[in-house]
KEKOL-987206 format. One line per 5 residues: number of its first residue (from 0); their letters; for each residue y, x, z of C-alpha. Coordinates in steps of 0.05 Angstrom, whole numbers, plus 5000, padded with zeros to 4 digits. Each point is the difference from the previous one (the first is absolute). Example, Ala and Ser with C-alpha at 12.3 -4.5 7.8 and 13.67 -1.06 7.14 Angstrom:
0	as	4910 5246 5156 ~ 5069 5027 4987 $
This chain:
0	xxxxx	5019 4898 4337 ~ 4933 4969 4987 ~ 4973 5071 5020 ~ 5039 5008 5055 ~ 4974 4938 5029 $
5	xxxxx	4935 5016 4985 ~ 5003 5072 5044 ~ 5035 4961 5055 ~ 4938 4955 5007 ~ 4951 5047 4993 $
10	xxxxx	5038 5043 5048 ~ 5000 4944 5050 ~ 4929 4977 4989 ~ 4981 5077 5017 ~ 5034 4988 5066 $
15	xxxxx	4968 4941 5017 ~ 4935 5024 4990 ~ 5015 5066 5039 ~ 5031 4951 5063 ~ 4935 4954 5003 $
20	xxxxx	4948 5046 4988 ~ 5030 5059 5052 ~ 4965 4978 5063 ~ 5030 5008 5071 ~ 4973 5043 5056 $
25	xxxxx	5012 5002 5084 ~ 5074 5023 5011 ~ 5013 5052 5063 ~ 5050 4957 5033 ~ 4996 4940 5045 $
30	xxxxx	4927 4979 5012 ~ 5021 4932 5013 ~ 5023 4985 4920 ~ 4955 4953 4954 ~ 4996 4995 4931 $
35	xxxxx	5049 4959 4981 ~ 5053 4986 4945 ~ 5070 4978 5012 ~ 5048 4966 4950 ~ 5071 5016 5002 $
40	xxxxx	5042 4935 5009 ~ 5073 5010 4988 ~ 5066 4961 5025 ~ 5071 5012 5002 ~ 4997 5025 5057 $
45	xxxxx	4952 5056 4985 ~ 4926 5010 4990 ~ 4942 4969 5048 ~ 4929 5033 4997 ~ 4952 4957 5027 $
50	xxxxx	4925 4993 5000 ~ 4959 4967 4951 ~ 4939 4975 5040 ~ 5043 4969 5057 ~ 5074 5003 4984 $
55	xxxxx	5009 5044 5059 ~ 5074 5038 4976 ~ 5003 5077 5013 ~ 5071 5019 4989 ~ 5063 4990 4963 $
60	xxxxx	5041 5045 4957 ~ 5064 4996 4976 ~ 5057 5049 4975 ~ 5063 5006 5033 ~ 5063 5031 4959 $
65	xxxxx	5005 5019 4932 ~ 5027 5060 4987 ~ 4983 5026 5066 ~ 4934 4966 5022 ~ 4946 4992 5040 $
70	xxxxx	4925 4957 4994 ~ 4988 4969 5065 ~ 4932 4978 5028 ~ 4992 4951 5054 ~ 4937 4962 5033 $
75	xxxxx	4995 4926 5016 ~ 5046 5004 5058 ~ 5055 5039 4964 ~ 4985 5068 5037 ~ 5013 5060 4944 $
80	xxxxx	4941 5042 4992 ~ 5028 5041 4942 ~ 5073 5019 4963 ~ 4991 5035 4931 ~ 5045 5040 4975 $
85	xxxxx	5013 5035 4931 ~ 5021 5076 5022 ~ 4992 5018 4922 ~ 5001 4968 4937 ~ 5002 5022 4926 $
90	xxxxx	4983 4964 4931 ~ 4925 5010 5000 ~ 4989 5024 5079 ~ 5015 4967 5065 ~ 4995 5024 5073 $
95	xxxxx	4990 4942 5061 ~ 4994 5009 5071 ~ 4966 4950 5044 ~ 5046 5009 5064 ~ 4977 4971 5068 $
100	xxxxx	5040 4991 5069 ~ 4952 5050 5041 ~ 4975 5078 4980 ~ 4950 5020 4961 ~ 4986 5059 5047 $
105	xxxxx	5037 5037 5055 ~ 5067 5025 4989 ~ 5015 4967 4940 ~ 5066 4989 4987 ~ 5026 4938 4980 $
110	xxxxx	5039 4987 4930 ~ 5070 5027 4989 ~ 5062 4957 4997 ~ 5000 5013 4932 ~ 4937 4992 4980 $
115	xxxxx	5010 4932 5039 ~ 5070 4984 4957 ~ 4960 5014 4939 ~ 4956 4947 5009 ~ 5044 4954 5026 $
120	xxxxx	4977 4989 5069 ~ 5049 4997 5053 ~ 5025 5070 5037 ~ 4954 5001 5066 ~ 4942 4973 4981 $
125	xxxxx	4944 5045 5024 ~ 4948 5003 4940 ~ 4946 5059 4988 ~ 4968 5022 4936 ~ 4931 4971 5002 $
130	xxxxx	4970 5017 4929 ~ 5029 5015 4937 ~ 4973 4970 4934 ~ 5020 5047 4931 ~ 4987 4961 4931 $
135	xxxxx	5004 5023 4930 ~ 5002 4954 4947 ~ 4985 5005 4920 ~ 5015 4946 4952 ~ 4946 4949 5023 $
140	xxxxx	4967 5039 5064 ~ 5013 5030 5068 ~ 4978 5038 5054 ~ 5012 5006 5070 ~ 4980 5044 5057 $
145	xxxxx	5008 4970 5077 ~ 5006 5047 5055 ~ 5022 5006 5072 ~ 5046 5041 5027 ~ 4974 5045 5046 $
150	xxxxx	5033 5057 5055 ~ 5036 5057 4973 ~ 4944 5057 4973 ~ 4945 4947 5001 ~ 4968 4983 4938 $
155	xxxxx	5019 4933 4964 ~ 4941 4976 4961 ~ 4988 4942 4950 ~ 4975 4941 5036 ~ 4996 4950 4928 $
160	xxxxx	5016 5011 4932 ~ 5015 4942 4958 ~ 5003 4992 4920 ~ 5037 4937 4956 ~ 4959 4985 4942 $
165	xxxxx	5018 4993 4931 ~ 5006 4922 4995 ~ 5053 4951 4983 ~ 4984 4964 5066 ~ 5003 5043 5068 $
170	xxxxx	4932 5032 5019 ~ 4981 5056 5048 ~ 4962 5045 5036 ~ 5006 5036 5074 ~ 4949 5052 5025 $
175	xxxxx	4984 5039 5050 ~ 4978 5072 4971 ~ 4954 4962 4934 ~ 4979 4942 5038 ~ 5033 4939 4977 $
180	xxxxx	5028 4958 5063 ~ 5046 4944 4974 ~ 5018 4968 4929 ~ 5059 4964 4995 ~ 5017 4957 4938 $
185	xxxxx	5030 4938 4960 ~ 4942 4959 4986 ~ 5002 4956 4936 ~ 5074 4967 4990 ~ 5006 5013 5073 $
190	xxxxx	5077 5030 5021 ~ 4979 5016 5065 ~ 4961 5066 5023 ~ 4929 4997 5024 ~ 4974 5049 5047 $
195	xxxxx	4926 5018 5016 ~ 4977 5046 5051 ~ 4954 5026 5036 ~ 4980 5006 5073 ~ 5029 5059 5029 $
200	xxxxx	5070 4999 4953 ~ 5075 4995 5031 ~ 5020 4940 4960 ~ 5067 5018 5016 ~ 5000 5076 4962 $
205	xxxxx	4960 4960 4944 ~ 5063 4946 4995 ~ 5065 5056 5004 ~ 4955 5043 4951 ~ 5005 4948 4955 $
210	xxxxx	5070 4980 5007 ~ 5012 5079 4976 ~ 4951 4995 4947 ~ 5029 4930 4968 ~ 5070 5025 4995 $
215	xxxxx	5058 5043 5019 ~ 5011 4958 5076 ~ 4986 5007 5060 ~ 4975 4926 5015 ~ 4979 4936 4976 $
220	xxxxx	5064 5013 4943 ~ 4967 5066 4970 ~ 4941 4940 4980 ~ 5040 4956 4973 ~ 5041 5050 4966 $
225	xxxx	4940 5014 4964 ~ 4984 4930 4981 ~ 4943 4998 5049 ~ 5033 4945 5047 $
């Protein structure tokens, strides 16, 4: 046991090391974004990001259903800007869409009322396939790939990759191609995720990557699943 414990921490203390010392570069996304990290503040009600600096709150997530479910993002005023949705799931792999109410390019067709059942949202409802996120896990990692979906014969390519590091506590990493663009962790005794990006990063990929890499969810449940939140 006592060796055990000993592996864990150096295994953690590894991570650490690797999160503070890998230093963040310019993302290619909204020029308006500032370095800033965000804790995670939780109710029962869902999940609240806000900022650190000024308390300014992003979005909410929650999870709706439990056998058939669905994350839900919404802004200050309660407008959705996201749904997520689990289209496949196994013991050490899950697949989540980020689904929006508009096209992600001409002609797209809108989800199925199947694919709609599945996730338990209500037959109608007009939602697109946005990007999909695919993670793998092992024992104490994971790894995800974001993409968007793009028109039929195009050719989908990885905007961020993300790894879970090997630590008792929840730390990560999110690139784009080897540059390092966000960290997100559990600082200290903290319960509730930290994330710091750069300028240039969609702070809302960074967030649902996360939710896939913490657990097998498709919100602000797949965290605390995994003893994150």
């Amino acid at each position: 046991l006592l060796s055990t414990l000993t592996l864990v921490k150096k295994m953690g203390n590894a991570a650490a090391k690797e999160l503070s010392e890998t230093p963040l570069a310019k993302g290619s996304f909204d020029e308006s974004n500032v370095n800033r990290t965000i804790p995670l503040e939780h109710g029962n009600k869902g999940s609240k990001w806000v900022v650190v600096e000024d308390g300014k709150m992003l979005w909410t997530s929650k999870q709706k259903g439990i056998i058939k479910s669905h994350g839900i993002v919404q802004d200050s005023e309660d407008n959705v800007l996201a749904i997520i949705v689990t289209e496949k799931s196994g013991i050490a792999s899950i697949t989540n869409i980020v689904c929006k109410s508009t096209p992600s390019y001409d002609g797209q067709e809108p989800m199925t009322d199947d694919e709609l059942k599945k996730a338990g949202i209500e037959e109608g409802t007009t939602l697109y396939k946005f990007s999909k996120i695919d993670t793998v896990r092992k024992m104490t990692t994971a790894k995800c790939e974001y993409t968007l979906f793009v028109k039929e014969g195009g050719e989908p390519s990885v905007l961020m990759t993300a790894e879970k590091l090997s630590a008792m506590g929840f730390m990560a990493l999110f690139k784009q191609g080897d540059t390092c663009v966000a960290k997100a962790s559990t600082p200290g005794m903290s319960m509730s995720p930290m994330v710091e990006a750069a300028p240039g990063v969609d702070l809302l990929a960074v967030v649902c990557i996360g939710y896939s890499l913490a657990g097998n969810g498709n919100s602000a449940g797949a965290l605390a699943g995994a003893g994150v939140v």
